[in-house]
FITI-931957 format. One line per field, with one value per residue (C-alpha): residue in one letter; residue number from 1; x, y, z. Coordinates in pm, 1 decimal, padded with zeros to 6 digits. Each point is the difference from the previous one (the first is absolute). Layout:
BEGIN
r	A:... .
k	NUM:... .
c1	X:... .
c2	Y:... .
c3	Z:... .
This chain:
BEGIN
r	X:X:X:X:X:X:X:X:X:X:X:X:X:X:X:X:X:X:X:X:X:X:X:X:X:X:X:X:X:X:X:X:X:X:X:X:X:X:X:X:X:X:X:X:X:X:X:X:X:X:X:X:X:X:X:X:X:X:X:X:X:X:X:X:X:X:X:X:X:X:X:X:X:X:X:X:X:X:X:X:X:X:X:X:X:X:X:X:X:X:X:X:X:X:X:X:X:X:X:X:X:X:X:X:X:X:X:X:X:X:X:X:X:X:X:X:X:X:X:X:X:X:X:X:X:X:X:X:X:X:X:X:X:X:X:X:X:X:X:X:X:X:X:X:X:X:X:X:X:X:X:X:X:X:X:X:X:X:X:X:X:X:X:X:X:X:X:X:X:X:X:X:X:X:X:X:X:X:X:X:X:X:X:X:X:X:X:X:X:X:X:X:X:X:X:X:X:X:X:X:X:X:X:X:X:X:X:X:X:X:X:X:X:X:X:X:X:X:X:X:X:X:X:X:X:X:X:X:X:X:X:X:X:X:X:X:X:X:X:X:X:X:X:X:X:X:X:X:X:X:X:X:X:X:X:X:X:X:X:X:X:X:X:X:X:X:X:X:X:X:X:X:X:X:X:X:X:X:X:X:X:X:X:X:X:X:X:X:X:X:X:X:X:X:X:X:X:X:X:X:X:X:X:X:X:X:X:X:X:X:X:X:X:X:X .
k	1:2:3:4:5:6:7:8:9:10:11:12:13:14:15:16:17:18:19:20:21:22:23:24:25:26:27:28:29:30:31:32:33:34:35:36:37:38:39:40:41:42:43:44:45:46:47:48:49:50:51:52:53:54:55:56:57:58:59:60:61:62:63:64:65:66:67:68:69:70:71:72:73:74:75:76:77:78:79:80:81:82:83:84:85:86:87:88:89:90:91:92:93:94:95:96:97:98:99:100:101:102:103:104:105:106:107:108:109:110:111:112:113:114:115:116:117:118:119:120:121:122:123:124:125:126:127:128:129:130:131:132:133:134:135:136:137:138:139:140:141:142:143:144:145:146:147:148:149:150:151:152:153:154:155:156:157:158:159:160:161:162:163:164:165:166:167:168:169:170:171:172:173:174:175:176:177:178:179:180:181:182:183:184:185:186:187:188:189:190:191:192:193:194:195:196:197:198:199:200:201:202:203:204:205:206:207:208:209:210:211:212:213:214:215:216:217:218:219:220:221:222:223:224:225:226:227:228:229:230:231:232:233:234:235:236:237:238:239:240:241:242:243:244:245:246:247:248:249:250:251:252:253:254:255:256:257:258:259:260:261:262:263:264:265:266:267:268:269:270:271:272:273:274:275:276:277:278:279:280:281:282:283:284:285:286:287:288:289:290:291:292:293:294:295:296:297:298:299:300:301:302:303:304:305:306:307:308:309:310:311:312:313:314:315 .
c1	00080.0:-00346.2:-00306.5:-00260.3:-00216.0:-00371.9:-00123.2:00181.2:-00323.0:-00140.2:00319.0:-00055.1:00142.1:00162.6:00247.1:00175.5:-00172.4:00237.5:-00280.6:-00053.2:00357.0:-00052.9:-00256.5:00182.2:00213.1:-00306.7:-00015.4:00378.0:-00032.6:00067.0:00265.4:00381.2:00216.5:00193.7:00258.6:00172.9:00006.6:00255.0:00028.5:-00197.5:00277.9:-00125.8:00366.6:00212.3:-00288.8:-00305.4:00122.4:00275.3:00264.1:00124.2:00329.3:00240.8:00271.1:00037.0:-00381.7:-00253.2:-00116.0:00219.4:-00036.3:00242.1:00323.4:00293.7:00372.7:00167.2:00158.6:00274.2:-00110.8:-00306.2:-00019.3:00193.2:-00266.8:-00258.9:00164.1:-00210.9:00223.0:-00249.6:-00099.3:00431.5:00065.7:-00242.8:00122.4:00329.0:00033.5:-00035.1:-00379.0:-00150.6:-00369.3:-00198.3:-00277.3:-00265.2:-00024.5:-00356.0:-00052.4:-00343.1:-00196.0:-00130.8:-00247.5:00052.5:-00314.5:00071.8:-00339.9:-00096.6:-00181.4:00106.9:-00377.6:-00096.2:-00090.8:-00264.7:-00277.1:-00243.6:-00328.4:-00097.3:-00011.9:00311.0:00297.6:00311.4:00158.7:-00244.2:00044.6:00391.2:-00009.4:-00225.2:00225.3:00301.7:-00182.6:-00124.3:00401.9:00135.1:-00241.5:00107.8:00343.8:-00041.7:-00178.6:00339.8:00227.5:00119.3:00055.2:-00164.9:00035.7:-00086.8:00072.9:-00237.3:00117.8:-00209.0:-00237.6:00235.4:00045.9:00367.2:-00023.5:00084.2:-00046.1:00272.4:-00069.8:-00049.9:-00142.6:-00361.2:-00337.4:00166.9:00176.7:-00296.6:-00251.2:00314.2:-00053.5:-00384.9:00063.9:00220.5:-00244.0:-00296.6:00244.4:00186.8:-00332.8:-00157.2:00303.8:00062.6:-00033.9:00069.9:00390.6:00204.2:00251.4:00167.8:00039.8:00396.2:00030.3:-00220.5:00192.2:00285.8:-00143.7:-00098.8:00332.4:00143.0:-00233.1:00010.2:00187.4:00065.6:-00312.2:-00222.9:-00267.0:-00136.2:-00318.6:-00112.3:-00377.2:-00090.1:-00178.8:00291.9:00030.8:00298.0:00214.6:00197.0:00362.2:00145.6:-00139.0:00155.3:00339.7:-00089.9:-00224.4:00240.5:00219.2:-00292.3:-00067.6:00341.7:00041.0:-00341.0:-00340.8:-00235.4:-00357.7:-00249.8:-00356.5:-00161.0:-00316.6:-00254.6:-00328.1:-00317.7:00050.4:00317.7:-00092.7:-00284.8:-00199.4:-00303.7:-00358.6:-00085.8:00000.5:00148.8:00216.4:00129.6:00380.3:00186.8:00357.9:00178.3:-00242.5:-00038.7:-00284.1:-00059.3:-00320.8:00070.5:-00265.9:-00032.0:-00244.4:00285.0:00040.1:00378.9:00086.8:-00190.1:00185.1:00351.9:-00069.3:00136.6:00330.4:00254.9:-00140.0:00049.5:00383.0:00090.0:-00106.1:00197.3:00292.4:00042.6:-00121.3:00271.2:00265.5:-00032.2:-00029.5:00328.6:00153.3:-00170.1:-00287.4:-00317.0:-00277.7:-00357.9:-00286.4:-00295.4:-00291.6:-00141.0:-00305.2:00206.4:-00038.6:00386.1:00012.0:-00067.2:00214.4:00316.8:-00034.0:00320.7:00193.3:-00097.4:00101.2:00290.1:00205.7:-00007.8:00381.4:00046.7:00058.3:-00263.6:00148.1:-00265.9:00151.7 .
c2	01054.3:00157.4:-00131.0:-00095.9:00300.5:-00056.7:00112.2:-00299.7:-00122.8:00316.7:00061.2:-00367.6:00036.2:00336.5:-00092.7:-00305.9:-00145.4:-00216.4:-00232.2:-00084.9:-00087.4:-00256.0:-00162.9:-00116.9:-00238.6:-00232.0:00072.9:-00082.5:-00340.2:-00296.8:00229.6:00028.0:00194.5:-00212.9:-00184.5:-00322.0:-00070.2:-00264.2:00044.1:-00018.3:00256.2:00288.4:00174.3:-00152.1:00092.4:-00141.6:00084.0:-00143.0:00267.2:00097.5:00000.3:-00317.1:-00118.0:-00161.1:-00060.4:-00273.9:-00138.7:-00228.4:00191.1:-00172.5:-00078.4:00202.5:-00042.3:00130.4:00368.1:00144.8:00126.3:-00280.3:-00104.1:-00369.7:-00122.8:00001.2:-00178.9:-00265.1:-00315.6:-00216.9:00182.3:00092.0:-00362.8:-00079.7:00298.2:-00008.2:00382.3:00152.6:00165.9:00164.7:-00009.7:00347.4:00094.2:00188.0:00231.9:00121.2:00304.0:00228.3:00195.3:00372.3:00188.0:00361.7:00184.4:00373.9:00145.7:00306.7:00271.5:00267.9:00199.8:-00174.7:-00311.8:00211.9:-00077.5:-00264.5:-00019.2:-00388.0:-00103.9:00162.7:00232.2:-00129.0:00037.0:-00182.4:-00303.0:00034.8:-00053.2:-00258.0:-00187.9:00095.3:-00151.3:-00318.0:-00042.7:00041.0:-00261.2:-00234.2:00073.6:-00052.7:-00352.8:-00083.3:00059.7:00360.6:00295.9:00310.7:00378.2:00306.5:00324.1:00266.9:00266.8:00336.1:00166.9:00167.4:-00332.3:-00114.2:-00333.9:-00303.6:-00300.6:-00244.2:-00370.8:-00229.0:-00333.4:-00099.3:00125.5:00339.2:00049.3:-00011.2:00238.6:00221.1:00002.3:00013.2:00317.4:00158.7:-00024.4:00165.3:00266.1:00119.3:00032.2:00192.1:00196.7:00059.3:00320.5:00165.0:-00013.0:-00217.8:-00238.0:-00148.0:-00391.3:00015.8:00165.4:-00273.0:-00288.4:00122.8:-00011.5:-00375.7:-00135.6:00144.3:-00293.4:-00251.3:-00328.7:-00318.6:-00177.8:00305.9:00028.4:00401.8:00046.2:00360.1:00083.7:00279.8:00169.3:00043.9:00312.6:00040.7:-00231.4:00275.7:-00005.3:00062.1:-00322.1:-00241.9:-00040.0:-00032.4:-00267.0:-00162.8:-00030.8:-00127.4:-00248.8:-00125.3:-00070.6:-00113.3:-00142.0:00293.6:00039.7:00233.6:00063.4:00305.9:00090.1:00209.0:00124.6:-00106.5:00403.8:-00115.0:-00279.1:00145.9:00360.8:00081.2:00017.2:00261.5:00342.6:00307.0:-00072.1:00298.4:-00158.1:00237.6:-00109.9:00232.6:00283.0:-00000.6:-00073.7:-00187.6:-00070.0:-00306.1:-00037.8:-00382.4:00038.2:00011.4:-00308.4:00077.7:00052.2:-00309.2:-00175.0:00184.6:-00023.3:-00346.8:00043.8:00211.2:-00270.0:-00260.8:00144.2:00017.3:-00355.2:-00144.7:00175.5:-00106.0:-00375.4:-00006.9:00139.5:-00166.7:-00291.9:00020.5:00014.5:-00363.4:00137.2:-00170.2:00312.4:-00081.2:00317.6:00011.3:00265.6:00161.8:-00237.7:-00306.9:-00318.0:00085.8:-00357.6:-00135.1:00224.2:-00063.4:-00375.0:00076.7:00058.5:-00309.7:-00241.0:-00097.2:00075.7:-00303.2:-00141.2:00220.9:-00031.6:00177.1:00352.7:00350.4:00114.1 .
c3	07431.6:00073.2:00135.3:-00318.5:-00076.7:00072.4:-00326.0:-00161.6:-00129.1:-00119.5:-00207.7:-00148.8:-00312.8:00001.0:00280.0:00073.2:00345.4:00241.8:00042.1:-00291.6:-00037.1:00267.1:-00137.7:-00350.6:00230.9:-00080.0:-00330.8:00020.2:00151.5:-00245.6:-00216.6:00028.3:-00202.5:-00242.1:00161.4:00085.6:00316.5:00091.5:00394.6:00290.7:00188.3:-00033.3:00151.5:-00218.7:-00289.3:-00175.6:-00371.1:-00248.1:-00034.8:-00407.2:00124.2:00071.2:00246.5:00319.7:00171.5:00048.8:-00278.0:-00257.0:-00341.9:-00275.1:-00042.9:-00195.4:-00139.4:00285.7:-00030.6:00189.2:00309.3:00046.4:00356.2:00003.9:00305.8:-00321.0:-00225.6:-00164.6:-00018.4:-00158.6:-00305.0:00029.3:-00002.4:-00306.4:-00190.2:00050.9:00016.8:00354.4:00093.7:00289.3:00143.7:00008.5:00233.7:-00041.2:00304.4:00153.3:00082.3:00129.5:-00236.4:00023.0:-00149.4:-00083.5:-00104.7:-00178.2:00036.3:-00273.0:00214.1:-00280.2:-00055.6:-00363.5:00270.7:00152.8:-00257.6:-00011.1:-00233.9:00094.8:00356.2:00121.4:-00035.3:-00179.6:00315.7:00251.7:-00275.2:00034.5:00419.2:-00041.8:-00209.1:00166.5:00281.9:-00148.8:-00124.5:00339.0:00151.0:-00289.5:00084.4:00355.1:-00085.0:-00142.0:00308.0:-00178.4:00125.5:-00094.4:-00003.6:-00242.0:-00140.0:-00091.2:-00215.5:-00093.5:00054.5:00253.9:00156.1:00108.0:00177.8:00071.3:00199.5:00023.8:-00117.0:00316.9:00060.8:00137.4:00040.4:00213.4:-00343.4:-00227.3:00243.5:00015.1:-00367.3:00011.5:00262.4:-00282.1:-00263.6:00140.5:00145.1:-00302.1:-00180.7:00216.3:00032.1:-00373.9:-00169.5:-00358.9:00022.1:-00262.3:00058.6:-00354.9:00085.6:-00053.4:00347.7:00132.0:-00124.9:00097.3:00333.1:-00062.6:-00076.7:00317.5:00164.6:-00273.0:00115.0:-00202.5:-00002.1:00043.3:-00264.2:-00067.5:-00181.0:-00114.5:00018.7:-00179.0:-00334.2:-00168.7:-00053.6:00198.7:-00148.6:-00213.2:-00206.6:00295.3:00184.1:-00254.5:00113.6:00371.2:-00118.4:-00153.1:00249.7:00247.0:-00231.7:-00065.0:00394.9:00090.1:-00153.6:-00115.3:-00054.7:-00050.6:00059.4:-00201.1:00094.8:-00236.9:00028.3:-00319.5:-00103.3:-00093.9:-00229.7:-00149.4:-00071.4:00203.9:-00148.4:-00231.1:00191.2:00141.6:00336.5:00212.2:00139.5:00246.9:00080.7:00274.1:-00010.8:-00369.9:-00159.0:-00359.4:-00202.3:-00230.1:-00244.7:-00129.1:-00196.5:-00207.8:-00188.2:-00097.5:00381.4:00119.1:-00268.6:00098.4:00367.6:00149.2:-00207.2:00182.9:00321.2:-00189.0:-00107.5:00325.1:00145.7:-00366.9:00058.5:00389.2:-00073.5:-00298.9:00189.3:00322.2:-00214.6:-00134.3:00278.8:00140.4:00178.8:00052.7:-00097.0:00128.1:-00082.0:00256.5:-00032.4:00260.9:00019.1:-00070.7:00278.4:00106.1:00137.6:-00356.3:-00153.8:00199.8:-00100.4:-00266.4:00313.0:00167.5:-00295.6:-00152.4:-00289.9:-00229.4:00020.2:00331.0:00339.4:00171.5:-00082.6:-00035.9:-00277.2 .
C-alpha cells in the first residue's frame, strides 16, 4: 500500500482520507456487531455456529438416526423415553467480515458534506472496527471504477488498517470504468467461509438483473447485508433555478424552475433504492440507507442490534 497523500485534508470530502479512517475507531468503541458471543477462545471462535454436530457446547437432544456417533448417546433422556436419543452440540466457530465496496463512478457525487463514496469508506471502516471488537476477521473487495481488489479477511488490528489502507487506495485509484456487481460477487464467494458475514456498500445502482442470482446464492450460504448510501439530490429537487450539470465532458442545463420536474425529480432515485431494499429483502437481508451527511455511527445502530427471536445474525 502507499504512503497517505499530504493533501488528505484538502480533499476532505471529495476523497476518502486514511486518517480519518483511524479516527472512527473511537467513534466505534462501545458497539459490536450483532452477535453472541459464548467463548472467551478466541481460536476455537467467539461466535455460535448455524450449523450442528460434534463441538463444545451441549445443544439438545434427538431420536437417534443411523449413523449418530454412539459416544453421544443420551442414556438418560433414552432411559425415560424408552426410544434411543443422542446429544447434539453446537460447534463454535470464528466470524469474518467481507466488505464489497461500490467504487463504480455514480459514487463520486456528494451535495451535503461529502461524496457518496467518502461516506461508504467511512462506514466500511466503522464496520470493520466493530467487527474487530468482536474477535472477527475482516477483509474487502472493491469493485469499479476500474478497481479489481481485494484484501483477504484476517484477524486483529493489522487486519482492519490493511482494510483502512485499501479504502483510501482504491478511491483514489478509481476512475470512469464499470464493473456490473455479478463479477464482483462472484469474486466474494471465492473467499466466503461458513460463518463469514458480507455486507455491500453502495448506491445501488449496480445491483442489476444480472446480480440477483449471485445474490442469492451468497445469501443462501452466509448472512447478508447491505448499506446503500445516497446523497439529499437524491431525495429531493433543488431550489427553484437553472443548474449547469456536466457528466464526462458533457454538459446539461436543468431548469427547475420547473414545477413538473421538481415534482418528477426524486422518483427514478427513489425506484432504485425500493427495488434493491425489496429485493435484498427477500432474500433475508438486513437493508440500512445512510445519506451522505448522516452520523454513520447512528445509522449503523440496525447492525449492532438484534433481530427480535434471533440469534445475533446481520441479516
Amino acid at each position: 500500500m502507499s504512503t497517505p497523500r499530504n493533501d488528505d485534508k484538502a480533499d476532505a470530502g471529495v476523497r476518502v482520507a486514511l486518517d480519518e479512517l483511524l479516527a472512527l475507531s473511537v467513534q466505534a468503541r462501545g458497539s459490536s456487531l450483532a452477535e453472541v458471543r459464548r467463548s472467551a477462545a478466541a481460536r476455537t471462535g467467539l461466535h455460535a455456529s448455524r450449523w450442528r454436530g460434534r463441538g463444545v457446547d451441549f445443544r439438545e437432544s434427538r431420536i437417534y438416526q443411523a449413523g449418530d456417533d454412539i459416544r453421544h448417546m443420551d442414556w438418560r433422556v433414552t432411559a425415560r423415553s424408552g426410544r434411543p436419543h443422542t446429544k447434539l452440540f453446537e460447534e463454535e466457530r470464528e466470524h469474518g467480515l467481507l466488505l464489497l465496496i461500490d467504487l463504480n463512478p455514480s459514487m463520486r457525487f456528494g451535495t451535503r458534506v461529502r461524496f457518496k463514496s467518502v461516506q461508504a469508506a467511512r462506514i466500511a471502516a466503522l464496520l470493520a472496527w466493530m467487527a474487530s471488537a468482536n474477535g472477527d476477521r475482516v477483509g474487502a473487495i472493491g469493485f469499479g471504477g476500474g478497481v479489481q481488489h481485494e484484501i483477504k479477511p484476517s484477524g486483529g488490528r493489522r487486519g482492519v488498517l490493511q482494510v483502512l489502507r485499501a479504502l483510501r487506495d482504491w478511491d483514489h485509484a478509481a476512475g470512469p470504468q464499470q464493473e456490473p456487481l455479478a463479477s464482483a460477487l462472484e469474486r466474494a464467494r471465492r473467499l466466503l467461509r461458513p460463518g463469514t458475514r458480507l455486507i455491500l456498500i453502495g448506491d445501488g445502482y449496480s445491483v442489476d438483473e444480472a446480480a440477483w442470482p449471485v445474490l442469492g446464492r451468497c445469501a443462501g450460504r452466509n448472512e447478508l447485508g447491505c448499506i446503500l448510501v445516497s446523497d439529499a439530490l437524491e431525495h429531493m429537487s433543488p431550489p427553484p433555478g437553472r443548474y449547469a450539470l456536466s457528466n464526462e465532458g458533457t454538459r446539461q442545463t436543468l431548469d427547475f424552475t420547473d414545477k413538473s420536474l421538481r415534482a418528477q425529480w426524486p422518483r427514478p432515485f427513489a425506484e432504485v433504492r425500493e427495488r434493491v431494499r425489496a429485493g435484498l429483502s427477500r432474500l433475508g437481508a438486513r437493508v440500512v440507507e445512510v445519506t451522505t451527511d448522516a452520523d454513520a455511527r447512528r445509522a449503523l445502530l440496525p447492525f449492532t442490534q438484534r433481530l427480535p427471536g434471533s440469534r445475533g445474525s446481520l441479516a
